[in-house]
N, C-alpha and C positions, 0 to 999 in steps of 0.2 A: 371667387364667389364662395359663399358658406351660407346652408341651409342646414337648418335643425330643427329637429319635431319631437315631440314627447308623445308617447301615446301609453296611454292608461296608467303614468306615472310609474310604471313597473319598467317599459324599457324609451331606451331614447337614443337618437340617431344625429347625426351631423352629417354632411356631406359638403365636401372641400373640392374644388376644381379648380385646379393652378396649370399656370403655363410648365413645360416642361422643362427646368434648371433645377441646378446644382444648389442652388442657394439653399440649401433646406431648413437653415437654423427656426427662422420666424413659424415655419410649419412644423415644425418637431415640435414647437412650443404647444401651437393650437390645439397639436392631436394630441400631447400627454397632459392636456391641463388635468383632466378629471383624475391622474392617477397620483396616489400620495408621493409626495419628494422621497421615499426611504426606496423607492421603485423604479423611480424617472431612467436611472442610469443605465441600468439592462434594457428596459423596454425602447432606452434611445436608439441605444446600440441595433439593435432589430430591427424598430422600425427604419431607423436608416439606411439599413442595408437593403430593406424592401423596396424603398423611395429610389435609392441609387441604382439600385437592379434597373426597376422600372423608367426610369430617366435613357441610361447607358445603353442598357439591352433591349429593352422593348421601344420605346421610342427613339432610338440610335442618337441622345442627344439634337434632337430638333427641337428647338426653342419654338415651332410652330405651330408643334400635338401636344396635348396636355395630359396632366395625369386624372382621374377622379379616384380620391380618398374619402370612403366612408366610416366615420366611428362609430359603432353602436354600442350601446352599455346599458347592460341589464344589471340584475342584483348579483347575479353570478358571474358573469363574466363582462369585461371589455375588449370588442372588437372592431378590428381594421381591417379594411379592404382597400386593396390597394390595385389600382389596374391605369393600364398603359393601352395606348394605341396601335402597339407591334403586333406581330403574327400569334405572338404566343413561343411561351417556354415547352418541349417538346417534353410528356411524359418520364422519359427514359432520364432526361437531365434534372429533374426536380428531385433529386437524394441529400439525405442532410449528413455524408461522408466528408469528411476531408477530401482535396484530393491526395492520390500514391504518389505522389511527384511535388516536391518542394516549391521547383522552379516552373509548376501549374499555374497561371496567374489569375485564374478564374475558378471558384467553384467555392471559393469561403463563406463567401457571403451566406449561402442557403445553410450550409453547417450552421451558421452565427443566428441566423434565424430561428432553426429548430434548438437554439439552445438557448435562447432569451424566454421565445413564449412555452405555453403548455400545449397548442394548436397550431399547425401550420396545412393550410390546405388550399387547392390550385383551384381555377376552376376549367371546366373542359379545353376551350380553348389555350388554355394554358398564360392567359394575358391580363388577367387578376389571381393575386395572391391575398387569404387572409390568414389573419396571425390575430391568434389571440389567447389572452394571460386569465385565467380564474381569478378573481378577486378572493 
């Protein structure tokens, strides 16, 4: 399902709610339409790592919870929010560090995040993330 609204022609919003899968290509499409091809590549890489996060770790891959994705884009900036149906990501683990440990197999992804956009920010319960790039 995708809804979009414009308001006051200054900012404008979409909201996507998909079932909770891997598949993400078709959706990575939707959400970078608005941003120019010299950009797409970084901001994939991010945003799919946000999507995957939220798939894997907040809704433990159950194909039954879904995600809601909103974009909104102003003249200044373009923003995603991205949220899951899990508990939430626990304060303390939301660092954009490498992990110290090679053979860590978790913890890149938020690195990879903080290093695509120019904004990354949780929200209390820790169960939406938005990331977003200055135009």
């Amino acid at each position: 399902m995708v809804t979009c609204l414009a308001r006051a022609l200054r900012s404008r919003w979409c909201e996507f709610i998909t079932p909770s899968t891997l598949q993400l290509q078709p959706l990575l499409e939707l959400l970078l339409e608005p941003v120019p091809p010299s950009e797409r590549d970084l901001l994939m890489l991010g945003l799919q790592e946000a999507l995957v996060n939220a798939v894997r770790h907040g809704n433990q891959a159950d194909p039954a919870k879904s995600l809601r994705i909103r974009r909104i884009q102003s003249p200044q900036w373009i923003i995603w929010q991205v949220q899951d149906e899990g508990p939430g990501l626990m304060p303390h683990l939301r660092r954009a560090d490498l992990p110290e440990s090679p053979e860590v197999l978790c913890g890149r992804g938020l690195f990879l995040m903080h290093q695509c956009f120019d904004d990354v920010r949780w929200s209390r319960r820790g169960n939406r993330v938005q990331v977003a790039k200055r135009r």
